[in-house]
N, C-alpha and C positions, 0 to 999 in steps of 0.2 A: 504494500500500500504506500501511495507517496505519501511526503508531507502536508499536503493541504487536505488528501483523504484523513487521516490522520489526527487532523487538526478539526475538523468537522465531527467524526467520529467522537470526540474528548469532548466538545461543543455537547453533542445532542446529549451523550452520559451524562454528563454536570446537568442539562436540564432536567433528564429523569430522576435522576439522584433528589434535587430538589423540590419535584413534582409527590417524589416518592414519600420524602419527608415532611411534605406541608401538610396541614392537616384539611381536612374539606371542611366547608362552611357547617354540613349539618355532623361533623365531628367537636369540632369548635363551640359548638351551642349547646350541645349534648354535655362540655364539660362545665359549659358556663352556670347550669338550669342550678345546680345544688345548690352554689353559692351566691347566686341572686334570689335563691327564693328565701335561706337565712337571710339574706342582708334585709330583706323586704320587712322577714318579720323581726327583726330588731329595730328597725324604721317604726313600724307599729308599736312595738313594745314601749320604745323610747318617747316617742312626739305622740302617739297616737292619740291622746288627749289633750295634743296642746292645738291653740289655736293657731290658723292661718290669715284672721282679718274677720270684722264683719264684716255684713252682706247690708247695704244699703237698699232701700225703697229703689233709690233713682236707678241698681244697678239691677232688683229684682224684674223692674218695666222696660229696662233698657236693653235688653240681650244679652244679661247677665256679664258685661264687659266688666273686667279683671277681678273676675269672682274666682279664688282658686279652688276650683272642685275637682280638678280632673290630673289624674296619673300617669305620666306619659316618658316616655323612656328617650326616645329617639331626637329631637330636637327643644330647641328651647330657644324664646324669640325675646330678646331685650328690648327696650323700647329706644335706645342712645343708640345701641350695637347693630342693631339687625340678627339677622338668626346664627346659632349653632350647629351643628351636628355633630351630637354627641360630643359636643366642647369647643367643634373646629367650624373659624369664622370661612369663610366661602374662598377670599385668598389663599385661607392656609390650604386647603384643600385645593387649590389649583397646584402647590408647589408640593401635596405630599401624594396624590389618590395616582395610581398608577395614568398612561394615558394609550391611544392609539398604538404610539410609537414604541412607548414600554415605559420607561424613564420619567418619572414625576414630573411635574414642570415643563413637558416637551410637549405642549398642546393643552388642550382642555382636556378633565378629567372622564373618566368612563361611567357613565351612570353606574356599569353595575359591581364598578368599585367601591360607587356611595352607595348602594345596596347590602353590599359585605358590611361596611363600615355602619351602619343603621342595626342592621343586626345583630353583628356583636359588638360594638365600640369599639373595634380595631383596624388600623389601614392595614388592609391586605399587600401582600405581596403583587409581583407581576404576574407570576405562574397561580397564584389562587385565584385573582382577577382573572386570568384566561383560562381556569379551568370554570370560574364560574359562565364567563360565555359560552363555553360548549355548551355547557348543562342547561342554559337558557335556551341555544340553539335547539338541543336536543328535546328540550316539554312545548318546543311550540306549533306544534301541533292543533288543527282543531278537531275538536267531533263532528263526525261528520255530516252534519245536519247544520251547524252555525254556517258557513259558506250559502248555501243556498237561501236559508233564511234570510243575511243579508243583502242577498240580489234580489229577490223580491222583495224589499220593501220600497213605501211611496219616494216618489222622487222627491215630493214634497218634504219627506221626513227631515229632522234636525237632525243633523250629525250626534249631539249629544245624546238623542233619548235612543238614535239606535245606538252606539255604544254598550249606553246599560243593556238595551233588549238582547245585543247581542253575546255579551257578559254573563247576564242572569244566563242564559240558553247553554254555554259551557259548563253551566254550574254540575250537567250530568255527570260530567270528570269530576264529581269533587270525592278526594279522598275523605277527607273529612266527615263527611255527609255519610260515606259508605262504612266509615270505622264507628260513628254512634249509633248508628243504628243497628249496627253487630255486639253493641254494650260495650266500648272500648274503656277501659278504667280512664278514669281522666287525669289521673298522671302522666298518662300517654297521648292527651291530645295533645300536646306540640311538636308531637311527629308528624302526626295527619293534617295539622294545620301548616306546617312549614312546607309540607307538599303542594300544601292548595296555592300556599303564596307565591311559591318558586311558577309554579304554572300557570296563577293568573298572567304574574309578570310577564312569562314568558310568551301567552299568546295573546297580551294587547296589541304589540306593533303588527299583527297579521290582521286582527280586526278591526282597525283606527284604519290599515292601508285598505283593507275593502271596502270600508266606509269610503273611503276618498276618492279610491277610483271607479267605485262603480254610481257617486252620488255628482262626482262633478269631471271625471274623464270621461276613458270607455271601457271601462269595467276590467282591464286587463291587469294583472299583477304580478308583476315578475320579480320572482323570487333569486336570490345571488347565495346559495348556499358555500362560498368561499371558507375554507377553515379559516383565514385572517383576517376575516370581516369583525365586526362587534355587532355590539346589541343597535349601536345607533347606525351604524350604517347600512346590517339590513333594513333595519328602519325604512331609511331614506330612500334605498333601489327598491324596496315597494311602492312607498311613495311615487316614484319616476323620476328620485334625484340621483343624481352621479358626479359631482362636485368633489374634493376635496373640503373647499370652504367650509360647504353646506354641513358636512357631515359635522365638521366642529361644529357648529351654528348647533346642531341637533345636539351633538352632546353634553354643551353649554345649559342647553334649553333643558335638555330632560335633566342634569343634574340640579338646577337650580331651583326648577317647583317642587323635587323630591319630596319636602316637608316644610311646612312654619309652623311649627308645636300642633298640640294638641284639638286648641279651641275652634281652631278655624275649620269651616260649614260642613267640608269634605271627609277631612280625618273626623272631627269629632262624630259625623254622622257614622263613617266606616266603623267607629270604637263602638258607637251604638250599639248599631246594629250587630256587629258582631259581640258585643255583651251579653245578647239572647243564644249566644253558640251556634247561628247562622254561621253556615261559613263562608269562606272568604271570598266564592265568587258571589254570594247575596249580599254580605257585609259591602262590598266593594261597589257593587251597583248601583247599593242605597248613596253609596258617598259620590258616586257620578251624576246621580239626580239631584246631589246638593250642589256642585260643582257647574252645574249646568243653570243656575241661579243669577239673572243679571248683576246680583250684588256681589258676588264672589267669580266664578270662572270666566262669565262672559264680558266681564270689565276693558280684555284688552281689545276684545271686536270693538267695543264703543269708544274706547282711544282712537283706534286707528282711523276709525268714520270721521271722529272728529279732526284729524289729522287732515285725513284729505278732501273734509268738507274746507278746512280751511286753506288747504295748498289752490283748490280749482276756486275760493273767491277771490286769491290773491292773486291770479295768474288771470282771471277775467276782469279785474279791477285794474292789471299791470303797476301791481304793487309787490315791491321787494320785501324779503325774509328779511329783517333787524327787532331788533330792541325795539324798536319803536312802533312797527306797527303789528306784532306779536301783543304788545302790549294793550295797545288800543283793542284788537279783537278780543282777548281774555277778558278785558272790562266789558266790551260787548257784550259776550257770552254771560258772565256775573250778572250784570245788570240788568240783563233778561229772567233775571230768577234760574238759570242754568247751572249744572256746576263745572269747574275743569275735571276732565274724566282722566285717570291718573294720576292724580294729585293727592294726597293725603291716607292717612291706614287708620285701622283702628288702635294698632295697638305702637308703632314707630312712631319716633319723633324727630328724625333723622330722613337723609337720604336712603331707601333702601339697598342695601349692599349685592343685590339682586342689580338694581338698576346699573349699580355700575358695573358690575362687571360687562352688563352689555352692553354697554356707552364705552367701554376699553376694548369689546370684540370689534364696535363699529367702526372706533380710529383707525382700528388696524386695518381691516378689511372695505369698508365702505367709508371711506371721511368725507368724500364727495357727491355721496345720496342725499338727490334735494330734502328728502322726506325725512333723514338723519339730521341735515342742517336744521329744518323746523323745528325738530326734538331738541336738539340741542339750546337751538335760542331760544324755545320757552323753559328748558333749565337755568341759563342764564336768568332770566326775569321772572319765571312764576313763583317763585318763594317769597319773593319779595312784595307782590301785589297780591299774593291771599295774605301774607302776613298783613297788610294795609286793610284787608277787606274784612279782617278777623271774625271771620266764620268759620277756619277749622282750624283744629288743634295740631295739626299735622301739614305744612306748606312745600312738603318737599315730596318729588317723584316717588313711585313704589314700583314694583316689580314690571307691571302693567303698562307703564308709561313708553316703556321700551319695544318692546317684547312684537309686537307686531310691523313695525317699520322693516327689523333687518329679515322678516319672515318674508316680506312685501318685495325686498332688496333681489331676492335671489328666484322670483317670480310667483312665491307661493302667495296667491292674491285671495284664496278664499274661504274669505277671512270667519265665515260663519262657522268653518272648520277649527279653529284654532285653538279654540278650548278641548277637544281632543286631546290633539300634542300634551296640554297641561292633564288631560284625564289618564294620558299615559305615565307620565311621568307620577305623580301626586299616587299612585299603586304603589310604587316602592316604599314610600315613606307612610303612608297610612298602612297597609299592611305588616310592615315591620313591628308596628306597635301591634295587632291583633295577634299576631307571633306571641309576643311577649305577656299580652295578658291572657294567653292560652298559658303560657310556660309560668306562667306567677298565680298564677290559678285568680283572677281577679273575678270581682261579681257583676252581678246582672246592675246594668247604672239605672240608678230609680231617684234621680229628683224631687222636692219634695215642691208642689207649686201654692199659690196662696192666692185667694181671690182678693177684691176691692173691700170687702167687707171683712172679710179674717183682719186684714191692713189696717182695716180704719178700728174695728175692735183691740188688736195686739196693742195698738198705741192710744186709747181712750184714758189706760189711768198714769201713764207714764208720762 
């Protein structure tokens, strides 16, 4: 054998050797379960009677905003900071999560490295990353009845409510489903549950791409079974991308909706629902129907409307993108009892760190998209005239603000689709949590509510 035979040889050994040695995601979890479910109950034992804040009138009628009720494992969302995962701010995770290429920091991160990393709190390796892509590759599969289902449905239908229909319809694969009603101890439901999760994940991107091409191409989808593809790239050749760019674009995308804690419509609704031990493709559908809510998933379709309702008045007015008349039209918009659409969160007080990172994808890659320039100059100015108009408590971009211009960039124009994208992504992160409150054995979530009159009596002699 020559030396470069030779050399290749000693190459592929070292990768098996390490392949051999890493341990697999549901080995990993398997050792985690004992010592997370002590740590749980000494957390009870210890605080379990202490308090965490009263509950306010204003917060019991208002949507329960920063009421801490809820248990949540996988991320945690500051109001100064922007979000976590599992500790790590969105930067840090660009320079640690494996990427495309292999090497941290040499592209954007792999979603279903932030998958590992959700699951167990740890950055996985290169080779446990790419073994979890095969395993993605390998469950995604459909039953065989989801495909035909979604070609027949109305043209009219919304991308989102097929989604769920076609989610719920997978549910026949749930292990889950097939081990309780065989009497499985439920010590053991976090094996059958972390099956369900691995395989919803794994056949959203086949379901979202037939949604798309049979709702707004011509129905065809071709599949690129490449061993050195990822999760986001088949993605995208379903879709009908074949970019390089795009693919970061995608993997950007789907790592950054992953999760924002607990509270918010989708995860809380998936924790729900799966609190009654639905599983994970019921749990999951229930949180695509919240998701699919103009106040929450469909936020950045209404940006982008607004975006190019205001590029085509300023292009028939033969008025230039500045400071100045950005400005003028946002007082427009206010003044008409309207709001800016992307502009403020319920729970940030900051930039969202979301936002920027895709405001740093688009200098890279598009800094000369008229539609990026627009984005840009009302960053420049809108913080500064809602803070003037002081109606919200939050004056700065959020996730949403962004998120559909560089979609727009790379021809993906429809835009009623786009909450998809986010309903694929937002499975990793809300499912990791029904994971865990399978493995922590948590209960059924039962709120306690209170009418007008309980209210007005509790506080008669107080």
């Amino acid at each position: 054998m020559n030396t470069a035979g030779k050399s290749f040889l000693r190459k592929v050994n070292g990768i098996a050797r390490r392949s051999f040695s890493a341990k697999s995601l549901k080995e990993t979890l398997r050792d985690q379960i004992p010592a997370k479910q002590e740590a749980l109950k000494k957390l009870k034992a210890e605080y379990g009677s202490k308090s965490l804040g009263e509950v306010t009138v204003d917060q019991c009628i208002g949507g329960g905003r920063d009421v801490k009720c809820m248990y949540y494992e996988t991320s945690l969302l500051d109001a100064q900071e922007g979000i976590r995962f599992r500790g790590y701010s969105i930067p840090e995770l660009q320079q640690k999560l494996p990427t495309f290429k292999g090497p941290a920091g040499d592209g954007e991160p792999l979603p279903e490295a932030l998958l590992w990393l959700l699951l167990t709190a740890e950055i996985p390796t290169v080779e446990q990353t790419r073994a979890l892509t095969a395993e993605l590759n390998a469950r995604a599969k459909l039953p065989a009845h989801v495909e035909p289902l979604i070609r027949n449905f109305p043209k009219g239908m919304h991308p989102m409510t097929q989604f769920s229909i076609a989610l719920s319809a997978c549910q026949t694969d749930s292990q889950f489903a097939k081990a309780y009603s065989a009497g499985v101890h439920k010590s053991k439901y976090w094996e059958t549950t972390l099956e369900d999760v691995l395989d919803v994940v794994a056949k959203m991107p086949e379901i979202a791409a037939l949604i798309y091409r049979c709702t707004f191409k011509d129905g065809v989808v071709a599949k690129d079974t490449s061993a050195d593809l990822d999760y986001s790239g088949r993605f995208c050749r379903m879709l009908g991308y074949d970019q390089p760019d795009f693919d970061e674009l995608m993997r950007l995308y789907l790592t950054i909706h992953t999760d924002h804690e607990g509270g918010n419509a989708s995860a809380h609704t998936t924790h729900l629902v799966g609190s009654t031990l639905s599983d994970p493709y019921l749990a999951y559908s229930a949180g695509l129907n919240a998701l699919a809510g103009p106040l929450h998933g469909l936020a950045n379709q209404e940006v982008l409307s607004w975006i190019i309702a205001l590029n085509d008045k300023f292009t028939a007015e033969g008025k230039a993108v500045n400071n100045e008349t950005i400005t003028q039209f946002a007082w427009e918009t206010l003044n008409s009892g309207k709001v800016i659409p992307g502009y403020g969160h319920a729970v940030l007080r900051k930039t969202d760190p979301r936002y920027t990172c895709q405001r740093e994808f688009a200098l890279k890659y598009m800094p000369d998209d008229p539609l990026f320039k627009i984005v840009s100059t009302i960053y420049e100015v809108m913080p500064g005239i809602l803070t003037e108009h002081g109606k919200t408590k939050n004056p700065y971009p959020n996730v949403d603000s962004h998120s559909g211009v560089l979609l727009w960039h790379y021809g993906f124009k429809d835009y009623s689709y786009y909450t998809v994208l986010f309903g694929v992504s937002r499975g990793m992160g809300a499912l990791s949590q029904v994971f865990w409150d399978r493995a922590l054995g948590m209960p059924l979530e039962r709120p306690k509510s209170v009418t007008a009159e309980y209210i007005k009596e509790y506080f008669k002699d107080k």
